[in-house]
N, C-alpha and C positions, 0 to 999 in steps of 0.2 A: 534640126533637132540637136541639141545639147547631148555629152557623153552624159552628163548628170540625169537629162530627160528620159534620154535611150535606157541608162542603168535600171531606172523606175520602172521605168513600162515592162522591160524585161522582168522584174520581180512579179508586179501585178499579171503579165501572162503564167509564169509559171506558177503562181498561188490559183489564178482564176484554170489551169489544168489539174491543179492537185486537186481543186474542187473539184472540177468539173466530175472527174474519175471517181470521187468518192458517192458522188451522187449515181454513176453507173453502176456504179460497186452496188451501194444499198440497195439500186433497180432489180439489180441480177439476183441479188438475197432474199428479195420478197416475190423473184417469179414474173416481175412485168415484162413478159419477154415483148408484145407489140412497144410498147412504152420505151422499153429501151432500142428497138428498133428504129422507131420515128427519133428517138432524142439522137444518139448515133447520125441520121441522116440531116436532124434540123444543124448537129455542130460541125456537118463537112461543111454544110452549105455557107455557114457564114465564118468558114476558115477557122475552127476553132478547134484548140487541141486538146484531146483528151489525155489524161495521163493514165497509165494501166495502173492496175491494183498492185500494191507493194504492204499492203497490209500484213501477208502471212510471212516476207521474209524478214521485214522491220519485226514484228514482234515475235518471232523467232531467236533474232539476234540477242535483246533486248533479255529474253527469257535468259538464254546463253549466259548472258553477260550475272545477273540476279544469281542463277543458278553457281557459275564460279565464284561471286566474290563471298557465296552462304560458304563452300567446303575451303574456301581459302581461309575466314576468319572462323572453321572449323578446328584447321592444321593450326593456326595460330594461338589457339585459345583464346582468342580476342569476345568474351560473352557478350561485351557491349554493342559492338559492330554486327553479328549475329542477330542476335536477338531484335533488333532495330528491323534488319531484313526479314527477320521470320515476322514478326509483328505487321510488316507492310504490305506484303507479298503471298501470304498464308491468307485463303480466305476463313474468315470467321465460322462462318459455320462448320468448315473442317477444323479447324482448331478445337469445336467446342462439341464436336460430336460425334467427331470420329475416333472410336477406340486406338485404330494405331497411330492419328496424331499425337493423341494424347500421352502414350506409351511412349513411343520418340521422344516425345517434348520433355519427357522426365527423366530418361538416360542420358538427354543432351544434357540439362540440367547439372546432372550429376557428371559427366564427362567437364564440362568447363569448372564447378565446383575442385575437382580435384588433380584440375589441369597442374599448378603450381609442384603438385605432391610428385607426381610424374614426369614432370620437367626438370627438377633436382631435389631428387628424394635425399633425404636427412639435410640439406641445407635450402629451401625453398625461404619466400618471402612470408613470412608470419604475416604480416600488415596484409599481403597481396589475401594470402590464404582466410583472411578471418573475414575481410570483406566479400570474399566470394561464398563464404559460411553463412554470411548476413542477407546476402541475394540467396540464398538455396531455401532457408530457412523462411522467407517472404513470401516464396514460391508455395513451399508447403503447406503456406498458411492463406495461401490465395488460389488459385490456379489448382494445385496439386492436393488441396484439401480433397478433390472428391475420388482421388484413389487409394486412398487410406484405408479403405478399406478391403482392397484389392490385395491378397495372399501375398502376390509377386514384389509387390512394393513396399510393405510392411518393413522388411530391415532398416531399409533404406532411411527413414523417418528420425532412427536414431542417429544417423551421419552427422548430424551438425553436434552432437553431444558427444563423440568420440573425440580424444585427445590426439590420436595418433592413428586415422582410420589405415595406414599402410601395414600395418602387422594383427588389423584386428582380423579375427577369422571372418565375420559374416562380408567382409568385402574383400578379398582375398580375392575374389574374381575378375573386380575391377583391375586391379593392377596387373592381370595374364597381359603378355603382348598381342595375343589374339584376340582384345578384346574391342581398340579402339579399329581397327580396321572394319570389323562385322559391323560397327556401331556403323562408323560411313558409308559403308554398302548400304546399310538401311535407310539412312538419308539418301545416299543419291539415288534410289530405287522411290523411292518417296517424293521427293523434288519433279524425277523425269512424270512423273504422272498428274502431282497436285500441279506443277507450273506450268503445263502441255498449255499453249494456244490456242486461245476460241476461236472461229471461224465465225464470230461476228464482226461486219461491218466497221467500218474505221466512226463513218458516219454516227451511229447508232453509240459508238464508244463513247466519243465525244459528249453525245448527248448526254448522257448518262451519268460520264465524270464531273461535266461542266457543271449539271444543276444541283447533283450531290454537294461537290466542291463550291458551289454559293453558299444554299442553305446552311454547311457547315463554317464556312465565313462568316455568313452573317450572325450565327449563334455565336460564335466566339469571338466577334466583336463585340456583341449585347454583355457577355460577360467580362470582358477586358473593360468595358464601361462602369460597369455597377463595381468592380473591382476597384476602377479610378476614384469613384464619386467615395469609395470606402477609405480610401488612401489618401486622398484629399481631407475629406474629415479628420482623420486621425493625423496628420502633418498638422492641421490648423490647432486641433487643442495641445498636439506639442507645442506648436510656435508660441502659444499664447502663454502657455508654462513656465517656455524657456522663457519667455520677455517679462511675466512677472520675476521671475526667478533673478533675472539680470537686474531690474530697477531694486530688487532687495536687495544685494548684492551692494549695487553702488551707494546703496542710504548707509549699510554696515561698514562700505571701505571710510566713507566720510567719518560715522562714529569714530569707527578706529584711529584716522588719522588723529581729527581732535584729541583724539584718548593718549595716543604718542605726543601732542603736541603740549597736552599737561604733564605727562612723566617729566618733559623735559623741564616744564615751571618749579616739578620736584613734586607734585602731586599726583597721591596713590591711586593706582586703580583696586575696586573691592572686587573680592569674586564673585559677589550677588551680579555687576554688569557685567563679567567674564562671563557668565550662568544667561544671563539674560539674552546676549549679544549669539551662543552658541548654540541656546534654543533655537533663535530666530533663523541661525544657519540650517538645522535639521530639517528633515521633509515632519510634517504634522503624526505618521506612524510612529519615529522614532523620538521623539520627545522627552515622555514621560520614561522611556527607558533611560537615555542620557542624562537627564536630570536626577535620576535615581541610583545612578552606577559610577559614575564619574566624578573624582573629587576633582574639586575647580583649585582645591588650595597649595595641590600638586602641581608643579611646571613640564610643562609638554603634556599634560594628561590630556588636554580639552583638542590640543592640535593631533596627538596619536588619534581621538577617533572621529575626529573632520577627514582624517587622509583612512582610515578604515571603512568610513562609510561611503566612499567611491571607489573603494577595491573593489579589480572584476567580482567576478563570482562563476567560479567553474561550476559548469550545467554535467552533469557524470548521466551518462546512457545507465542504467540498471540494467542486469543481463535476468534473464531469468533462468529460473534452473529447471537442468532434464528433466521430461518426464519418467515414471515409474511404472513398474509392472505392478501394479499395487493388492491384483489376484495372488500372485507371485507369495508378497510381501506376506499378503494376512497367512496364506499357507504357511509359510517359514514361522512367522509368527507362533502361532499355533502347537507345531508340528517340530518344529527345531528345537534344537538342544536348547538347556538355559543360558550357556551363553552367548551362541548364535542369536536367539530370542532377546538377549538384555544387550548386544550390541547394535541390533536393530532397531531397538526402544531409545537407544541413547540417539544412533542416527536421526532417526525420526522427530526426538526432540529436539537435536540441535538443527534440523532444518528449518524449526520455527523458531528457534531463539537467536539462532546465528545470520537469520538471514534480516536484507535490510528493509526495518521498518516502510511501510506505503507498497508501490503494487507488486515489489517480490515477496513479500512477507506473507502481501492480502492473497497473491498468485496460488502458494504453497497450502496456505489453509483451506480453501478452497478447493485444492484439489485433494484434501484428505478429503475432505467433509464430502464432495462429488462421488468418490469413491469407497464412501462410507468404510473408511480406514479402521473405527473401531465397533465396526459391524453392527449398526445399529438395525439393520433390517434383518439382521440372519436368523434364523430358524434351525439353525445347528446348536446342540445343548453346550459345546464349549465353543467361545467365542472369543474374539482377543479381550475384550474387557473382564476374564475368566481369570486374565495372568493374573488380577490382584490376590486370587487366592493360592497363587502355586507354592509351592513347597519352600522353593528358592528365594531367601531372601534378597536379592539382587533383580532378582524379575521382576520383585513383586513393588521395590522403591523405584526401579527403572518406568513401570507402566503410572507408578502413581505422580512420577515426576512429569509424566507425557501428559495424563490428565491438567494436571495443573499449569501448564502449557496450555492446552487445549481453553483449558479459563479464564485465563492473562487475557483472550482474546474478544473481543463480543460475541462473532461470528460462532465462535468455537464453542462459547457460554449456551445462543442459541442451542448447536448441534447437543452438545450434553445433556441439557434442559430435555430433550426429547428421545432420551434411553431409557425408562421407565428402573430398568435392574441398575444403576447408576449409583443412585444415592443408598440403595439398599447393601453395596457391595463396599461403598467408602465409609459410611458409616460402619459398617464391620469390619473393617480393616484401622477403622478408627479406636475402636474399643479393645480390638484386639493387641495392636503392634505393640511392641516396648516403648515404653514415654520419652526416651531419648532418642529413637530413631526417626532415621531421616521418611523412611516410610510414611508415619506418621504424619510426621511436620509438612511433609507435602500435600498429604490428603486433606489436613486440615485447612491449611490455604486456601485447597481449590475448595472448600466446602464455602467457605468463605468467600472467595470469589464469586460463587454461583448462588452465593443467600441476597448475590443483588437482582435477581429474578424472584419473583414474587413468588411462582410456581413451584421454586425449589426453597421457599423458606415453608412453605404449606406444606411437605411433606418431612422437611427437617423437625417443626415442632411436631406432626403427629409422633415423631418416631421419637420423642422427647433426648431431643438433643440438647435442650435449655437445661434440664437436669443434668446431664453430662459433665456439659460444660462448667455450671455453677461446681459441680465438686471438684473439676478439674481445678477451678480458679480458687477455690478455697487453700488448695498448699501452693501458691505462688511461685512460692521459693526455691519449689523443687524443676520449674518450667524456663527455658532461654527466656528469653525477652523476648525472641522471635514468636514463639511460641506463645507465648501471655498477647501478645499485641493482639495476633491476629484471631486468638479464643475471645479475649473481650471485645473486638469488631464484631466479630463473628456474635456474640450474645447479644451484641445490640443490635443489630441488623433484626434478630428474631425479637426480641423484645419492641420493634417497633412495630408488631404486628397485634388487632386485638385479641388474637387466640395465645401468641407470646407472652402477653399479659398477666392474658388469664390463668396459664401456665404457673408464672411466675405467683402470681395470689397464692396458689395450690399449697407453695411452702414459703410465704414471704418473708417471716423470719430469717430465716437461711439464706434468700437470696440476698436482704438487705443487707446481714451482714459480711457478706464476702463481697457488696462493692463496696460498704462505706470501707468494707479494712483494703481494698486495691485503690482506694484515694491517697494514700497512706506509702505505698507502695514507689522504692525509688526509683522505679520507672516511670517517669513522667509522661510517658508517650499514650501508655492506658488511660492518663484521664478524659480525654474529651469521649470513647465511649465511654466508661465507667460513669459519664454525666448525661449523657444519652441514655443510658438505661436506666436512671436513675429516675429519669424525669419522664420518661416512655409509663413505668411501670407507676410511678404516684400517681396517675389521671384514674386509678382502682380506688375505690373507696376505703376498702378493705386493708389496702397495703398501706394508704395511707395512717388507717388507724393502728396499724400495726407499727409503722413509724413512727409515730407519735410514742407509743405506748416503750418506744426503743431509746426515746431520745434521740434520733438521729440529726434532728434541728442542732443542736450543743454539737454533736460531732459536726456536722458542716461549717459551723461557724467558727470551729477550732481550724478550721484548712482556710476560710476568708481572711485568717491573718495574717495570713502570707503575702508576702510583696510581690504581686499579682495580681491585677487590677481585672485583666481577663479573665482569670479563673474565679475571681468574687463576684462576677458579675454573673455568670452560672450557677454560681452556687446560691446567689439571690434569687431567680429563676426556680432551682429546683424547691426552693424554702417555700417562695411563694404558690409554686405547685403544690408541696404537702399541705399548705393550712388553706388551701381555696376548698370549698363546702361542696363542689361543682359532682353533678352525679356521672356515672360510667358513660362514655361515649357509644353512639351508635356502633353496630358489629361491620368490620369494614371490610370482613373477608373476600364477601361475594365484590366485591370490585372487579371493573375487566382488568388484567393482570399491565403493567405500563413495562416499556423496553428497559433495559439497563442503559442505555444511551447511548449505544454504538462505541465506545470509548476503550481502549486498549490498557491494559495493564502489565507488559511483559516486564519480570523483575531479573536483576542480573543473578540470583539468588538462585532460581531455576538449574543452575551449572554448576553450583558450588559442591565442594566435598566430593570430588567423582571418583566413586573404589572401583569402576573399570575401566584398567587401562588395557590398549591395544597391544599383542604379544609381537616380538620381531615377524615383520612380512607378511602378519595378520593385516587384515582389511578392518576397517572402521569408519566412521562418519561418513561425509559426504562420497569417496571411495569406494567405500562395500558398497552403498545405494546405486552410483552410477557404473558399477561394474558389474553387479552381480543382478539388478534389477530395474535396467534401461526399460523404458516403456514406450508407448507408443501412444500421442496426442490426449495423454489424461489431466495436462494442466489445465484449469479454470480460472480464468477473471471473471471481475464480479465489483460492478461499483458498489462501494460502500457510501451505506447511508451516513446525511450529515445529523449532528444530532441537534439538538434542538435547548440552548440551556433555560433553565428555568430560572424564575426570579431570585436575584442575589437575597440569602436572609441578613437579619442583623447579626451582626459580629457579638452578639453581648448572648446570643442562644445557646443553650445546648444543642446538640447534635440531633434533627429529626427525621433522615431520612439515611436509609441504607448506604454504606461508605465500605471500603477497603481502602488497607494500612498505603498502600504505596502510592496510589494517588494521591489522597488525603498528604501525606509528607510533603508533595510535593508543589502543592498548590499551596500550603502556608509557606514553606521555604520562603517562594516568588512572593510571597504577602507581606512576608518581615522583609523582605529587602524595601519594598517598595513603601514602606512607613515607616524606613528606619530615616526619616531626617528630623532634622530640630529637635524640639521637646517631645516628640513620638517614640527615641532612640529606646528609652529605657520601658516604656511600656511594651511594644513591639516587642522587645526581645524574648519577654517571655512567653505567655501560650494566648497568642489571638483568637479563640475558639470561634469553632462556627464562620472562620471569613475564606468560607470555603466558596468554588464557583464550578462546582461539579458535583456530581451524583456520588462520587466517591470520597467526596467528607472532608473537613478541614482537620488534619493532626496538626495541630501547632508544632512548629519547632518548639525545641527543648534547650537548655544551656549547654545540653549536653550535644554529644552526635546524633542526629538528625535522622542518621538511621542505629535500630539496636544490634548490639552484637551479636555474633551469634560464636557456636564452636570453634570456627576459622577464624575467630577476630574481628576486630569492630570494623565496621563497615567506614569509607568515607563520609566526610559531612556532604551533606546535598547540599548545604549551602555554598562551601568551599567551590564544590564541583561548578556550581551556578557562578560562582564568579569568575571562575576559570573561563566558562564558556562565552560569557559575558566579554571576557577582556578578548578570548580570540576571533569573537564572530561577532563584532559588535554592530557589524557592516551589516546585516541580515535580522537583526533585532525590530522586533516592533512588539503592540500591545498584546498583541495574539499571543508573540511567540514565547512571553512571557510565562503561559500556562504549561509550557513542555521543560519535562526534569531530566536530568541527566541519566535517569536508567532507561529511557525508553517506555514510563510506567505515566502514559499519559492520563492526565486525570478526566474522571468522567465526566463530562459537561452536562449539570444540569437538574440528575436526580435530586441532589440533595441541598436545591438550594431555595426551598419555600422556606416563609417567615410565620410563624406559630402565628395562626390567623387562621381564618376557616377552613383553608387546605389540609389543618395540622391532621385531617384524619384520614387523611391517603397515608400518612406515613403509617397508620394503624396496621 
């Protein structure tokens, strides 16, 4: 026999003894004590050797070994190494339901969370530290969600929101030297008991492992397949991409060479093939943007956004922000001084206006509205929506600017929509405030914002707010522009309603002549509602004979002479509405009430004019919120609905469905850029009426600034802004993003873009 043969055989006897033994082992665990007696005597007989049980000192060791390298990568602060083992070695069911698992599991937590801070306090690693913030906090939101509501752990929740948890008081105990030693003793008191060695069978182990450890092979192969077959597909329609992409390419290097190969004959190239040849280069989204932003007659223009449109594009994490004691809050609210109360109110608003559009924004509102911030269920006689009456003029424009915040929003339009004392409270603060304050001009906004709810325009005209209005807009002269824009939005929104209307009949004399003289008026930005209402209220038979009997036809035809082609084209419209014979329309009230479209309006405007500022070492903004009224798990997410647009109208209509001023701007802005080539140049520029693509209304640009002034000075042109953003992000541009304006006042997609056709009486 071979040393090679001998080696072999020596393996297979002592494998075929480790058996043998294990099989004695399991005999003697299930009790067959004959069984093991004959097997014992069949393996002298034919010289075979048994090997004794080594089971309990092997998994002894084994234990040993698991149990030191857990308090070693304890002492180290190594969370990754740990947790790996506690995850492996930790059965499941004690992890998931044993109270002092779970206890452990969430001081260890916190012990590696704040390992950094204790290893070298005032100079640790920030990067190390925020990552270990980002695992604590994943924790909290998985795993550690279900002791939240456990007394003992409550502080705790707010750790990842603390700036500097080494000097805050409620963790002051973490950092005793006595703390991390009591913590180990409780793991290894913990360990010696969960990791203790079963006294089952090796045999029986195997079994056990072996078929678990298939089963979970073969699942995770079946998914590693379906995962291939998904990988696969997607590779192929890349490749196919890239390979059309490639043979475009080479057909354009040929044009171009040819193209080089005439300059050099001395033969021009025009920019219409420059135009043509860098369409062709663009992906199908970015197109109609480039062709509409980009002068071809400029040198390097067309190559600046070939090398922009394959800039990376940095992907930014959004953080979200602490939660709030928001019990806390309304108390203070309430209960605080006025200007404790108006620095709260300012806080509050800049958490929604500061914070960044999409899910921190959606995060924040959400979690007022959860926590019903302006106490729409309370049953207490003062309530925070009360400040609008306080004494305090600063309380009282700080709560009206929160509102009108709260209405920028759809979400927030909802929540409002459903305080029943709401509009009874803005309304009287409406009639009340002095006509130059900012009080006012906010409450008027949000009334305006929220007359794009059908619900809150039915309670606006009972409360004859069209009357209001109409004498408001009679002295023009005396109102900002801010102010005129969004009272003549605001009238037309109600006058497209049939009860608006009818209102409006009651004294039509009066109403007529305070719009034909706001056509008149050198704010251009009034006219598309002023022609909205205009044309709302002739479908009255009565109004119309009343304009008739006013001459109002001579006055419109005096403003068609205007070089204006968009605005005669309305004013044709409205003519032809006063002399149609056509009797009163069905009553459209009773309709089920339609969404405002889910569409956001936050205006930068919201911020402006701020008369409270923060005293030295006084707390303020985000600050006082996270220092004075940390809270505990009251954020909410909340997918938002998409919305749904409705059919583009014609450009030549007046205005038939519910709009606000800051969308509206900014969906024409995007309209005149995108029609300003060729012989459209000089039409375009002035008011495209009606080529709106959302609920919230086409305001044509103006020749003038785009947005109106106000007290603080004329606002930037939107348009300006749009080319700005245009030139720096041209990388990111498609047709969509066309519709988004630089204040964040996105337009509403949808409401308002039926064409006077049989729908026209939902706009009623």
């Amino acid at each position: 026999m071979s040393s090679r043969e001998a080696a072999k055989m020596g393996d297979i006897l002592a494998t075929e003894a480790d058996l043998l033994g294990m099989i004695k082992e399991y005999l003697k665990f299930e009790e067959f004590e004959e069984t093991v007696h004959s097997f014992d005597k069949e393996c002298k007989s034919k010289g075979k050797l048994v090997s004794k049980p080594q089971g309990s000192t092997f998994r002894d060791s084994k234990t040993r070994v698991i149990q030191k390298d857990l308090l070693s990568s304890f002492d180290d602060g190594d969370h990754k190494v740990f947790f790996e083992l506690w995850v492996e070695n930790i059965p499941s069911e004690v992890k998931d339901t044993d109270a002092e698992a779970q206890s452990l599991e969430f001081y260890l937590y916190i012990h590696f969370t704040i390992y950094p801070l204790r290893r070298h306090p005032g100079r640790h690693d920030r990067a190390e530290f925020e990552e270990r913030i980002s695992h604590f906090k994943q924790y909290l939101e998985t795993r550690g969600a279900a002791l939240s509501q456990t007394t003992e752990f409550l502080p705790y929740y707010a750790l990842p929101f603390v700036p500097n948890p080494t000097v805050h008081p409620s963790f002051k105990d973490l950092f005793q030297d006595s703390w991390i030693p009591h913590l180990k003793a409780k793991l290894e008191q913990f360990l010696s008991v969960t990791l203790k060695p079963s006294n089952s069978p090796r045999l029986l182990n195997l079994y056990k492992e072996g078929g678990r450890s298939t089963k979970e092979a073969m699942q995770q192969l079946q998914l590693q397949l379906v995962e291939s077959d998904r990988r696969i597909g997607s590779y192929m329609r890349k490749f196919n991409k890239m390979q059309a992409d490639y043979h475009n390419l080479i057909g354009i290097t040929a044009e171009l060479v040819d193209s080089l190969e005439a300059t050099v004959s001395g033969k021009m190239i025009s920019p219409e093939y420059l135009q043509s040849v860098c369409v062709r280069l663009f992906s199908s989204q970015m197109r109609q943007s480039v062709v509409q932003s980009t002068d071809f007659t400029r040198p390097g223009t067309a190559s600046s956004m070939l090398r922009a449109s394959i800039a990376p594009q940095r992907s930014k994490e959004v953080p979200m922000l602490p939660s709030l004691d928001y019990e806390k809050l309304k108390k203070d609210l309430v209960e605080g001084s006025d200007r404790l109360t108006s620095l709260l109110l300012q806080a509050l608003r800049w958490r929604l206006t500061r914070s960044l559009p999409g899910e921190q924004r959606d995060t924040v509102l959400q979690a007022y509205i959860s926590n019903d911030l302006l106490e729409r269920y309370s049953a207490k006689q003062k309530t925070v929506l009360h400040l609008m009456r306080s004494k305090n003029e600063i309380v009282r424009q700080y709560m009206a600017r929160l509102i009108n915040a709260f209405a920028s929003l759809a979400e927030g339009r909802v929540y409002l929509s459903q305080i029943p004392i709401l509009l009874k409270l803005l309304t009287e603060a409406l009639r009340k405030e002095e006509k130059d304050s900012l009080s006012r001009e906010n409450v008027l906004v949000a009334l305006q914002k929220l007359s794009l709810r059908r619900s809150q325009q039915t309670a606006m005209i009972a409360d004859d707010l069209i009357g209001w209005l109409v004498d408001e807009l009679q002295d023009s002269d005396c109102l900002t522009d801010y102010t005129l824009e969004y009272s003549a939005a605001l009238l037309m929104n109600l006058c497209l309603r049939t009860k608006g209307k009818r209102k409006c009949a009651e004294n039509a004399k009066h109403v007529l002549k305070v719009l034909t003289d706001l056509l008149g008026h050198e704010n251009h930005e009034v006219r598309p509602y002023v022609n909205g209402a205009l044309y709302s209220i002739l479908c009255i038979p009565s109004v119309r004979q009343e304009a008739r009997e006013m001459s109002i036809e001579e006055i419109l035809r005096c403003y068609s002479k205007e070089e204006n082609p968009d605005l005669n084209r309305q004013i044709e419209f409205i003519i032809k509405q006063l002399n149609s014979a056509e009797e009163e329309g069905p009553e459209s009230d009773d309709e089920e009430e339609e969404d405002d479209n889910d569409e956001d309006l936050m205006e930068t405007d919201l911020d402006k004019e701020e008369v409270l500022q923060p005293q030295p070492r006084e707390l303020s903004g985000e600050s006082l919120l996270t220092t004075e009224y940390l809270g505990i798990m009251t954020n909410m997410t909340k997918v938002k609905r998409k919305s749904t647009p409705l059919p583009q109208p014609s450009v030549d209509e007046p205005l038939q469905r519910p709009v606000t001023p800051g969308s509206h701007r900014n969906i024409n802005t995007v309209d005149y850029r995108a029609g300003s080539q060729g012989g459209e140049v000089s039409r375009d520029r002035e008011y495209p009426l009606s080529r709106q693509k959302s609920e919230e209304g086409s305001l044509p640009p103006s020749r003038y600034s785009s947005r109106p002034p106000t007290r603080s000075g004329s606002r930037p042109s939107t348009a300006d802004s749009l080319r700005h953003s245009i030139d720096s992000e041209c990388g990111r541009l498609s047709q969509e993003s066309e519709l988004d304006g630089p204040y964040e006042e996105r337009a509403t997609k949808g409401r308002f873009q039926e064409e006077h056709n049989g729908h026209s009486a939902r706009g009623t």
